[in-house]
C-alpha positions in Angstrom: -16.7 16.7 -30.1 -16.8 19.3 -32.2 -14.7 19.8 -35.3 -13.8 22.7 -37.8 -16.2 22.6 -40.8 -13.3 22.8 -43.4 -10.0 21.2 -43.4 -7.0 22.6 -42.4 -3.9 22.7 -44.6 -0.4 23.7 -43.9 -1.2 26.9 -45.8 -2.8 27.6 -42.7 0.8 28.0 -40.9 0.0 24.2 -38.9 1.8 21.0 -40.1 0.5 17.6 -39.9 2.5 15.6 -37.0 4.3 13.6 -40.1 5.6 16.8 -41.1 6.4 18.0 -37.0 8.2 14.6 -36.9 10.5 14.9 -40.0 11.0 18.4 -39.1 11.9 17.5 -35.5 13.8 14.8 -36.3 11.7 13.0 -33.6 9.2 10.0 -34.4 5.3 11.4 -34.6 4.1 8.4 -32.0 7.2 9.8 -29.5 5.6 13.4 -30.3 1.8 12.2 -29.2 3.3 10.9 -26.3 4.4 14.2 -25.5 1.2 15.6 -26.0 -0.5 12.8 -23.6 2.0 13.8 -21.1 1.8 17.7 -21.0 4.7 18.8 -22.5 3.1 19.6 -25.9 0.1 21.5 -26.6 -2.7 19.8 -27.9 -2.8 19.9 -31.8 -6.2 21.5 -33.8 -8.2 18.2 -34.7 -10.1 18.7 -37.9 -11.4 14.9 -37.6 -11.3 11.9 -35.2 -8.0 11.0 -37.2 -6.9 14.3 -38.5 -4.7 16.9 -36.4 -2.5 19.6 -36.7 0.7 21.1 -35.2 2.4 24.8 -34.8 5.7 23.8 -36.5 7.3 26.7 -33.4 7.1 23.5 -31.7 10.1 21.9 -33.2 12.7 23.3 -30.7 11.0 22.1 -27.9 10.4 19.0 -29.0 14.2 18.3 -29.7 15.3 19.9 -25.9 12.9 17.2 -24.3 14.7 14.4 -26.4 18.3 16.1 -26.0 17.5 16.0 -22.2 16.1 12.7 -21.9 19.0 11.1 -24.1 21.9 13.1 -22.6 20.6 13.7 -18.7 18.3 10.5 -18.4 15.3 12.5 -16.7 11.5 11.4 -16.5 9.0 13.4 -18.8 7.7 15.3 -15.6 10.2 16.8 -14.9 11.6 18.0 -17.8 8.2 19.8 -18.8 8.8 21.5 -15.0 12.5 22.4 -16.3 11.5 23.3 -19.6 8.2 25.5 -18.1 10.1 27.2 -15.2 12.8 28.2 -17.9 10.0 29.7 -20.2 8.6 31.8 -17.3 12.0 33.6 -16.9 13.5 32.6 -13.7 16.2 34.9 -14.1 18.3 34.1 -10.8 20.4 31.6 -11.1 20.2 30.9 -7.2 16.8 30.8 -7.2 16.8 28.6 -10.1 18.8 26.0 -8.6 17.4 26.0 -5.4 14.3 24.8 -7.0 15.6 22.4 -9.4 16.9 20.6 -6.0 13.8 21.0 -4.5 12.5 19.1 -7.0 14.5 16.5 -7.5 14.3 15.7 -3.7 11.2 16.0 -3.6 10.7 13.4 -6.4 13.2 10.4 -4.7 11.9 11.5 -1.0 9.7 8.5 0.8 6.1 8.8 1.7 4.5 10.8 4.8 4.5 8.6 8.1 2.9 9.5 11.6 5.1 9.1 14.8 2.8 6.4 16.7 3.9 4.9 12.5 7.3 5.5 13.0 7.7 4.1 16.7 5.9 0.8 15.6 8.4 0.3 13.1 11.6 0.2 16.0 12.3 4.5 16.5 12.9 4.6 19.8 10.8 8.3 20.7 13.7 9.4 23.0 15.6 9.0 19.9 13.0 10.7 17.8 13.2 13.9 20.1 17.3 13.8 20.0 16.6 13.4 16.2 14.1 16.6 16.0 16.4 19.2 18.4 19.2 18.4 16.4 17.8 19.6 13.6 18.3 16.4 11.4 14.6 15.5 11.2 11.2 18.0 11.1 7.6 17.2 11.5 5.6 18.4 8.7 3.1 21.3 9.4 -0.6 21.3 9.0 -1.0 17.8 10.0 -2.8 16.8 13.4 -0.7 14.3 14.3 3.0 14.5 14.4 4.0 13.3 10.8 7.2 13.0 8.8 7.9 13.2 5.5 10.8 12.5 2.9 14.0 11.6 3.6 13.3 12.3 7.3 10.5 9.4 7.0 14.0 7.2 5.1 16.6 8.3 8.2 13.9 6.7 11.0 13.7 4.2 9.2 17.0 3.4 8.5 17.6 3.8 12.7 14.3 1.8 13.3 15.9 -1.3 11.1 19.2 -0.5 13.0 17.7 -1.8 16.3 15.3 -4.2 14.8 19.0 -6.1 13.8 20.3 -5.8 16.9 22.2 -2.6 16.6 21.6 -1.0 20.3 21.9 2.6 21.0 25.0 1.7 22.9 26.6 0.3 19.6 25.2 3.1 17.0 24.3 6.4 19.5 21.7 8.4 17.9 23.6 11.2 18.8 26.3 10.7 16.1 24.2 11.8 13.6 25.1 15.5 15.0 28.8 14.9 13.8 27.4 13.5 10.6 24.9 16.3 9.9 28.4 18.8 10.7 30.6 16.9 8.1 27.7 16.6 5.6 26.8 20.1 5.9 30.7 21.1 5.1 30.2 19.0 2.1 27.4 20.7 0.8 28.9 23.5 0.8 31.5 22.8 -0.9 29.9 20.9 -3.7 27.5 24.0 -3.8 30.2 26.6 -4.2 32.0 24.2 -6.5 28.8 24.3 -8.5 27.9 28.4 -8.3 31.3 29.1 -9.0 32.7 26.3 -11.5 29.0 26.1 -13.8 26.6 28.9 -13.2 28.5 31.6 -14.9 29.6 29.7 -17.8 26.1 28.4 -18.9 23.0 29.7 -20.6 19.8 30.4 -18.2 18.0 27.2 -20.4 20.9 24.6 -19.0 21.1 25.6 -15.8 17.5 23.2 -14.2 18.9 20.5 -16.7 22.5 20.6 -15.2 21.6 21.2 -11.8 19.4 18.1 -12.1 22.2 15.7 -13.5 24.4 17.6 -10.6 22.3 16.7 -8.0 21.6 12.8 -8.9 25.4 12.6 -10.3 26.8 13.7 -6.6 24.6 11.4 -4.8 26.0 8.7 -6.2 29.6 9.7 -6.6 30.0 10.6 -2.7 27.9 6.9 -2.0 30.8 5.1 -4.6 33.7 7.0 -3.0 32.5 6.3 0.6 32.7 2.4 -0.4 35.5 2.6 -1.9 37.3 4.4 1.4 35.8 2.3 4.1 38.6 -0.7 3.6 41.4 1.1 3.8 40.7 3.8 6.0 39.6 1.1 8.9 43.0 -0.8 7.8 44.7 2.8 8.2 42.5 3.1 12.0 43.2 -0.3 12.6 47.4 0.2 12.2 47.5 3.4 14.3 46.0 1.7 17.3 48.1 -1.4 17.0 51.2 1.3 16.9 50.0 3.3 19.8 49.3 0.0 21.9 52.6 -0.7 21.2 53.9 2.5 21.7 52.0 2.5 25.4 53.7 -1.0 26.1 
């Protein structure tokens, strides 16, 4: 490799990463760790041991650690948040839409064929029901008829159903229609919630970072409040029917 034939100082406008790191506030080995990942520039090496910084990196250096300390999210994607917010994305919708993209893209399962699919318990009457509802897609481009991400989850979440003995008399696929109608109203409503309640009171640069803590925050706040309903709502079910079979007698 080749190197500059006379040293650089900080004269020069660089820093050393001892200096990036007390100027940062963040350690220098957590700074060439964001290098090795992408999310900094490589430095100017003058040696095998000797490199050197722009100091203009010290704001992005402290947004990765504020959003890994406050919003918990892996290095790749905050150097997508922190690159799609440097390009400009100047609609908020747009924005968002692709934050969520992201992050479900991220936590989605792996691509599996239907022949797959079918030896792991779907049922491909099922499978068809599933795909003209609308509540699973094959993927384009592919030869075979694949699935991908959380449609490759939901057949196999139905394909362990019947593998325990759940028959499609017990668990019709065809529910999934009523739950894809009361899901979609909730949507909706977290999604207004969110355009209205946070998009106009943030900057552009805190809008991928808070849509992605929105996202994986709901997720599990509707899964905790779900648990926490199913007792006594089937206690409340379980009363009126006792009342109107003795209402009937």
């Amino acid at each position: 490799m080749h190197y500059p034939a006379r040293p650089m100082d900080e004269a020069d406008g660089l820093v050393k990463v001892s200096v990036l790191a007390r100027m940062s506030g963040v350690p220098a080995a957590t700074i060439k760790h964001y290098v090795r990942e992408g999310l900094l520039p490589e430095p100017l090496r003058t040696s095998r041991n000797m490199a050197y910084y722009d100091p203009a990196l010290v704001d992005r250096i402290q947004r990765i650690k504020e959003l890994q300390r406050t919003r918990f999210l892996p290095l790749k994607v905050i150097k997508d948040v922190l690159d799609e917010t440097e390009l400009g994305a100047d609609d908020a919708d747009e924005a968002v839409a692709a934050t969520i993209a992201r992050v479900l893209q991220q936590t989605s399962g792996s691509e599996q064929t239907k022949d797959e699919l079918l030896a792991l318990g779907v049922i491909p009457e099922q499978l068809d029901m599933l795909r003209d509802l609308g509540v699973v897609k094959p993927l384009e481009g592919h030869d075979a008829e694949t699935y991908g991400g959380d449609d490759v989850e939901i057949l196999r979440v139905l394909g362990a159903a019947r593998r325990a003995g759940l028959s499609e008399t017990m668990l019709p696929v065809n529910i999934l229609a009523d739950y894809a109608k009361a899901l979609r109203a909730l949507v909706a409503l977290e999604l207004e919630l969110f355009r209205v309640g946070v998009v106009p009171h943030v900057e552009p640069e805190q809008l991928p970072a808070l849509t992605e803590a929105a996202v994986t925050l709901s997720e599990r706040l509707v899964v905790l409040m779900r648990r926490k309903m199913l007792v006594p709502t089937l206690r409340e079910v379980a009363k009126k029917v006792a009342e109107d079979a003795e209402s009937e007698g």
